[in-house]
Every structure is written in structure tokens, then in C-alpha cells.
N, C-alpha and C positions, 0 to 999 in steps of 0.2 A: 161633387154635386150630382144628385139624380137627373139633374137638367142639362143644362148647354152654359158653356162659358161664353159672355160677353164681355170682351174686352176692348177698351179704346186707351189708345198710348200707351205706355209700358209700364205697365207695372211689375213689382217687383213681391216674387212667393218665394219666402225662405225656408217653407217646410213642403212636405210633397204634396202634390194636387193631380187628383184623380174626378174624370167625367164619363157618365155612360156614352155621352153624344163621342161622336167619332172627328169630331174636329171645333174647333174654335171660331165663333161667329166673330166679327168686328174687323175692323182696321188696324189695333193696335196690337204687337208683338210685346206681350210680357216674359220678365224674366224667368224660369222655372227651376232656384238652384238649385231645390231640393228633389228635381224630378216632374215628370209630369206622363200620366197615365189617360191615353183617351180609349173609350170603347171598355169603361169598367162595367161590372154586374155592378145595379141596384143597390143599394144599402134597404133593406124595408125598412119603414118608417112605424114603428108601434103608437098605439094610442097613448094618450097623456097619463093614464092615471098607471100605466104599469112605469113610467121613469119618477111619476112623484109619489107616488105610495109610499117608497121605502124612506124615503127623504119624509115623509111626514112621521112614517110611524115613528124613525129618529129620533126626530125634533120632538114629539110628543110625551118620550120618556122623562119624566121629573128629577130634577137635576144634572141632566146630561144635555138634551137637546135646549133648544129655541121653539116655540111655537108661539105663533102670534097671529092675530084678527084684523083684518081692515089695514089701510094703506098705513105704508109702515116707509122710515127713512135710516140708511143704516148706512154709517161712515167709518172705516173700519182706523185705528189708528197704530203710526208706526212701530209704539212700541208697547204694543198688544192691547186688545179688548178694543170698543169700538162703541160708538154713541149711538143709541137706538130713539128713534121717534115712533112710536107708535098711534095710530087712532084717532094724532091730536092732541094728544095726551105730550107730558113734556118729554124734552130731550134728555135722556138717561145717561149716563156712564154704567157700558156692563162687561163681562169680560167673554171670551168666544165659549159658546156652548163646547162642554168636557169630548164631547162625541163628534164634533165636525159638522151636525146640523140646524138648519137654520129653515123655517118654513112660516110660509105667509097665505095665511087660508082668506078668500074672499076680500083681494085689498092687489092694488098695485106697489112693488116697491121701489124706490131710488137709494140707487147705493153709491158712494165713492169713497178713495180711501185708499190709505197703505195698510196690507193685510203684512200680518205676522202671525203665519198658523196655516191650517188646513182646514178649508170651510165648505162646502156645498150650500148653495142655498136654492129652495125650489118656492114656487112661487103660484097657488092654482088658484080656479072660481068656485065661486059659488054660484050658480046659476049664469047670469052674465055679468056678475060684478068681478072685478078685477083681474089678474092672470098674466099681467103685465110688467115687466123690470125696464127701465131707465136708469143709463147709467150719466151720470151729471156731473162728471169730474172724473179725473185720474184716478185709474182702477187700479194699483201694483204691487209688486210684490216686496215686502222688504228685503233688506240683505246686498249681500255683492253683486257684482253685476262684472260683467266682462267685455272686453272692446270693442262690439256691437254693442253696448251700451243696455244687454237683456241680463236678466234674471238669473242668478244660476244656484241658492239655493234651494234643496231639495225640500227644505223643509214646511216652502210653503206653494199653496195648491190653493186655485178655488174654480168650484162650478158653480153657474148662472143658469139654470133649468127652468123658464116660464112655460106657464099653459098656454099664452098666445105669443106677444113678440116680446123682442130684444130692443130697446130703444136706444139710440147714441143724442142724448138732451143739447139743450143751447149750448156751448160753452161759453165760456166768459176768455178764456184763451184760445189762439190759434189753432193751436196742437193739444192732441189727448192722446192718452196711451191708456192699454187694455191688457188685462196680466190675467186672461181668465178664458176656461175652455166654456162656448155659449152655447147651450139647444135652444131654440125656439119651435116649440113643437106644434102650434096650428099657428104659424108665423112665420114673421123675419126679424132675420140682427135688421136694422136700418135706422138711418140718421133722415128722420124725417126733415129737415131744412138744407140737406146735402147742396144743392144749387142755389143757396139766396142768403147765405153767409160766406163771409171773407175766408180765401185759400187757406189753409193747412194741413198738419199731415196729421191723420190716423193712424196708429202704431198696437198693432195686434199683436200679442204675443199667449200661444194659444191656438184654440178650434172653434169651429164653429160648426153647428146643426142647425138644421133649417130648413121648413116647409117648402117657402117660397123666397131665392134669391132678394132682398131687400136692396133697395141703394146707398151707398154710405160715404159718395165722393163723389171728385171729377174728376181726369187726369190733367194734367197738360196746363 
């Protein structure tokens, strides 16, 4: 993080975590098995259109990419290709663009799903309409998995690249899991109802980029 960790209770980081701040604010000692770096350099943070530019121009190639208009809903399924709503317009059966990309100009999207493939999907505005990803359901990966209960083939990958934030939606279950590396690039990942829904766990497997720290829990 470019900022300062706040942490309360213990949570648990299975991959490395690094902060330019030189110490940890809060009360609570989390775990760091993967490591833990304070007093990093900066990551700079580039403007939006040089991470989604090449993710549109992608998508925009005929018969390889995805490109689509206006809020769009895309549920990826286990055993390939994935149901796309576009505009309003009905819900499709289509298979994963040949290319890995997938782009939504001027429209927010909601995605959930078991991915089988390697996908990037970027997400921009059009002036101030849309820019926005909501994920509303189980984001993972198919395939095996190993006694942590994560992901371990190679063969599937997905980014979530918005021009504003990352949303974690209502769920309808306790628990959610997340199988995807996040930028939110004039944003945050966050669960906006983190405090006023019933406990469970959030299960990230994955990165995350981010304007501004979002909240996506409680501990304890």
C-alpha cells in the first residue's frame, strides 16, 4: 500500500505485504506469513487510460476480443464460456473472447462465476457514466485445488481493471471468495455494507491495486 496499514484483530496475509509508512497503526497484530515490508518506495500510480487502453484496443479486434456498451452482467461458467447480459438486452450464452479480452465502455459491470480460461476484463467511462465492477457472487477459479483449499491450476487467470472502484455486492451467502488480481484505479476494492450484514469470511486469492484503502470487513 502507498498509505499506512490499519489494522484491528488479527488478521491473516498469506502472500507478501509491503507499506511505505514505517509502522502499523491500530491495535490489532496480524499474521504476515508471507512476509512483511515497512518503509517501502511508492508504487506510482499511472492514469487510467494507459492500464485500459490496451485491454480495449484487445477487445475491440473482431473475432478475438469482447467489446461491449452500457452496463453489462457476465457469469463466467465452469465448464467454459460464460452468460453475458448486456444493455438489457437478454442473457446470452457466449464462449471466452479467443484473445483473453473482455472490455465495457460506458456501463458498470457485475460479474460472478467459475472462470475456466484466462480473461482480463477492463471496465471504463464515458464521461461520468459507468467505470464501475461489482462482484455479486463467487469469483473462482476452476480446477484443483490443494489443502488450503486455493487454486492451483495455471491455466486460469483473471484481472478486474475498473476506472473507478471494485465493489464486493450483497451476498446472499455468508462467505465469498475471490479468484482475481483487482486494480481500482480512481477507487477502492470495498464492500460497501461491510458493518450492517451478518459475519463471514471474505477469501481473496489474488491482488489488489487501489487508489484509496476501501473497507471490506470487521475483525473479531
Amino acid at each position: 500500500t502507498n498509505g499506512r496499514l490499519n489494522i484491528s484483530g488479527s488478521p491473516q496475509f498469506l502472500g507478501h505485504v509491503s507499506s511505505v509508512a514505517t509502522e502499523i497503526n491500530g491495535s490489532g497484530t496480524g499474521g504476515f506469513s508471507g512476509g512483511l515490508t515497512l518503509g517501502a518506495t511508492p508504487i506510482p500510480v499511472q492514469v487510467p487510460s494507459i492500464f485500459l487502453s490496451p485491454i480495449s484496443a484487445a477487445a475491440a479486434i473482431p473475432g478475438k476480443g469482447l467489446f461491449l456498451n452500457g452496463d453489462t452482467t457476465i457469469e463466467f461458467i465452469d465448464g467454459g464460456g460464460m452468460w453475458v447480459t448486456n444493455g438489457g438486452g437478454p442473457k446470452k450464452l457466449s464462449s471466452l473472447p479467443a484473445n483473453g479480452a473482455i472490455y465495457v465502455e460506458g456501463g458498470n459491470l457485475e460479474i460472478s462465476g467459475t472462470l475456466n480460461g484466462k480473461i482480463t476484463v477492463g471496465v471504463g467511462k464515458v464521461g461520468s457514466a459507468g467505470g464501475d465492477i461489482t462482484i455479486v457472487g463467487d469469483l473462482k477459479y476452476a480446477g484443483p485445488r490443494d489443502a488450503n483449499d486455493l487454486p492451483t491450476s495455471p491455466d486460469n487467470m483473471l484481472g478486474l481493471v475498473a476506472n473507478e472502484s471494485v465493489y464486493v455486492g450483497q451476498m446472499p451467502q455468508s462467505d465469498l471468495e475471490i479468484n482475481a488480481y483487482i486494480v481500482a484505479l480512481d477507487g477502492s476494492f470495498v464492500f460497501p455494507k461491510y458493518d450492517s450484514i451478518g459475519k463471514g469470511t471474505l477469501k481473496l486469492y489474488g491482488g489488489i491495486m487501489q487508489i484509496v484503502k476501501g473497507p471490506v470487513g470487521l475483525v473479531g
